[in-house]
C-alpha positions in Angstrom: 98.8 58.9 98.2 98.3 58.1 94.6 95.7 60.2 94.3 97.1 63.7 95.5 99.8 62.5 92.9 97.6 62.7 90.2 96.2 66.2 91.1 99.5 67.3 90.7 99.9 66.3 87.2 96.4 68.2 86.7 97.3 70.8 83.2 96.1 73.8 85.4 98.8 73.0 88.4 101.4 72.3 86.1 100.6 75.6 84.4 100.7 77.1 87.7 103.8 76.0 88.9 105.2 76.9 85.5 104.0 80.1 86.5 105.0 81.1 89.8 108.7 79.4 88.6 108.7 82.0 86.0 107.9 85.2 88.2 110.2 84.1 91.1 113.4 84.5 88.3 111.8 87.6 87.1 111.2 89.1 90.6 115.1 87.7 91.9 116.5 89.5 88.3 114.2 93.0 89.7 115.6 92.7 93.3 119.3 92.1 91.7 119.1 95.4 89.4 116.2 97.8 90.8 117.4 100.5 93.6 116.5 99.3 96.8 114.1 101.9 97.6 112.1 101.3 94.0 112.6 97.5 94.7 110.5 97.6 98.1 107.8 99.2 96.4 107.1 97.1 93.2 107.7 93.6 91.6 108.1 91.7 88.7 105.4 90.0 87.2 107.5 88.2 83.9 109.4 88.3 81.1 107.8 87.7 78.0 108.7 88.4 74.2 111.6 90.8 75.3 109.2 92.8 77.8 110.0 92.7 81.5 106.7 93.4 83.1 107.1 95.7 86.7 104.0 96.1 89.2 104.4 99.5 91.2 102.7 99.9 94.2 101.5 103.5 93.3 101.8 106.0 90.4 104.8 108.0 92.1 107.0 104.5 92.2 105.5 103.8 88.8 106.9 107.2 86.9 110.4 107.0 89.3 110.8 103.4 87.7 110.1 104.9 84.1 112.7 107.2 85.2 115.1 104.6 85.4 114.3 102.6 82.4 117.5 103.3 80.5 120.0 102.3 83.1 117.5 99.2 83.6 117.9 97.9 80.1 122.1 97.6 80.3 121.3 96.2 84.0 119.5 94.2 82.9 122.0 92.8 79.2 124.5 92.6 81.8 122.7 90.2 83.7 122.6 88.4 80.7 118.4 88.9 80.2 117.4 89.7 76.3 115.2 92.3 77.2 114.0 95.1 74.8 111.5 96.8 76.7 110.2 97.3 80.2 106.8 97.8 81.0 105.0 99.1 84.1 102.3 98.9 85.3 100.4 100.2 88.7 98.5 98.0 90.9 97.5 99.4 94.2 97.3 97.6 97.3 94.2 97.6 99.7 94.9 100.7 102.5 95.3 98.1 105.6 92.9 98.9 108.3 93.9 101.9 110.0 95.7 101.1 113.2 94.1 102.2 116.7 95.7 105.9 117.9 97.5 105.4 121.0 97.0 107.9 123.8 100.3 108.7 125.7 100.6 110.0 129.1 103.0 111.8 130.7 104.0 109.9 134.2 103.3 111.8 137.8 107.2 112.4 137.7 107.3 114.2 134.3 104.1 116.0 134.6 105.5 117.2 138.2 108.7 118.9 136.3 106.9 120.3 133.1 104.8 122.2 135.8 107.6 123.4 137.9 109.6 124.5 134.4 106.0 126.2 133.6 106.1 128.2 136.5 109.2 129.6 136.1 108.4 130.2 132.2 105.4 131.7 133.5 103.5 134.6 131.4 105.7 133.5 127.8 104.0 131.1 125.3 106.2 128.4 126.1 105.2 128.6 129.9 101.8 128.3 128.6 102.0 125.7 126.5 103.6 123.5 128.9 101.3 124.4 131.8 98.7 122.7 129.6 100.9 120.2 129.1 101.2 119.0 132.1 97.3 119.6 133.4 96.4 117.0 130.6 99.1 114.5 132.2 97.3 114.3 134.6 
């Protein structure tokens, strides 16, 4: 045990923690005055010499942020934060792998009734487009 004790007094963990302390208050201060639908889309990386430093997850969230900054600023001396300036920056996420497309079928039951309604709509588009409709169900 005393050795994974003294790993944790290591400079570089200390730094670290020092760190990740310092952009959890910045990121709870973000989520406190950023709009909720800005907020889902970026997050704080720090405050630093009167700079709040924002991360956007595109360039659209980026320039609605910049938008904002005004109202940000007396958010954010309300909340009691000596803050000058914000600055933000974009950093785009990896696309996530592209999910599978699922095929959806009609069942025997529905298929049966757009093809009855199809028949009666016979010779319009709408007739048409469900007769194929229901010949795919199938």
């Amino acid at each position: 045990m005393r050795q994974f004790n003294s790993l944790l007094k290591q400079p570089e963990l200390i730094a670290l923690n020092a760190r990740s302390i310092e952009t959890e208050a910045a990121q709870k201060i973000w989520v406190a005055i950023a709009p909720d639908n800005l907020a889902q889309f970026s997050h704080a990386s720090s405050i630093k010499n009167k700079q709040f430093t924002i991360f956007a997850d595109n360039n659209t969230v980026a320039a609605k942020i910049k938008l904002f900054i005004p109202s940000l600023l007396i958010k954010l001396e309300k909340q009691g934060c000596e803050v000058t300036s914000i600055l933000v920056k974009v950093q785009v996420k990896s696309t996530p792998l592209a999910k599978p497309k699922v095929i959806k079928k009609l069942s025997a039951h529905a298929a049966d009734e757009i093809n009855q309604l199809s028949k009666k709509l016979s010779g319009t588009p709408l007739g048409d487009a469900l007769a194929r409709l229901a010949t795919k169900a199938n």
